[in-house]
C-alpha positions in Angstrom: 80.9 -30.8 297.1 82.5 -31.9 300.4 86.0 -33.1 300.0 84.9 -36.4 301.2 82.8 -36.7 298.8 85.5 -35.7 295.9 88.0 -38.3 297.5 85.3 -40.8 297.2 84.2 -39.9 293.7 88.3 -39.7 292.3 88.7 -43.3 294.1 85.9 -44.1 291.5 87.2 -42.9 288.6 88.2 -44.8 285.8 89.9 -41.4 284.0 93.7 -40.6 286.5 93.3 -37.2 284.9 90.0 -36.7 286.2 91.5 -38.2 289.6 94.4 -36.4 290.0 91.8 -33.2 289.3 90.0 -34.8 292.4 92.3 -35.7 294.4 94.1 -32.0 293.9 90.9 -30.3 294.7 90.4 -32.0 298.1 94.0 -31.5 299.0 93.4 -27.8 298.2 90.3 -27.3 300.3 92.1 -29.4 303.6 95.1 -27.4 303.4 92.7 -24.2 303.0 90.8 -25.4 306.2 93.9 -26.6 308.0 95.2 -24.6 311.0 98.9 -24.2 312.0 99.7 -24.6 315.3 103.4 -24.2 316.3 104.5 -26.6 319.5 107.5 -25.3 320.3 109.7 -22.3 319.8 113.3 -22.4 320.3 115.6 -19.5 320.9 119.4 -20.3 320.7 121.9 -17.6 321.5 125.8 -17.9 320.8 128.6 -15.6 321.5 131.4 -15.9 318.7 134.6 -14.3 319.5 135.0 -11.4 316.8 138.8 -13.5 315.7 136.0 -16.3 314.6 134.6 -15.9 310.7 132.5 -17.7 309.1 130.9 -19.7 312.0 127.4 -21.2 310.7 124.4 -20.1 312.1 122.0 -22.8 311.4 118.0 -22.4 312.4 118.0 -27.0 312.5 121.4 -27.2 314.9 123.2 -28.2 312.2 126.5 -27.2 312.0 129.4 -28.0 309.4 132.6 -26.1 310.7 135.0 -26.7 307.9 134.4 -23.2 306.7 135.1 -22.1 310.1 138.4 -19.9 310.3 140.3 -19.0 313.6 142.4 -15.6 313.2 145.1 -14.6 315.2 144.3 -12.5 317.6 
């Protein structure tokens, strides 16, 4: 059975166990067809003086620098 054909039949039925059976079935076989395509790669690079601990490294650009401690040097 085609998953349009599944989405079409749980959109029919009167049981939402059944549905959500359906529904879960076509969801499985998109993602299984689906394709990932990554649009963009980003490369960041950062120098850190060594008197500089606990700097975050964060893979989203988000940094929260109130763990950030400045020795002495």
């Amino acid at each position: 059975m085609e998953k349009e054909e599944l989405i079409e039949l749980a959109r029919r039925t009167q049981d939402q166990g059944e549905r959500i059976r359906l529904y879960q079935r076509a969801d499985k076989m998109l993602i299984d067809e689906s394709i990932v395509l990554p649009l963009a790669n980003y490369v960041g690079h950062f120098l850190v003086k060594p008197w500089v601990k606990n700097f975050p490294l964060s893979p989203m650009g988000i940094w929260f620098l109130k763990d950030v401690v400045i020795e002495p040097h």
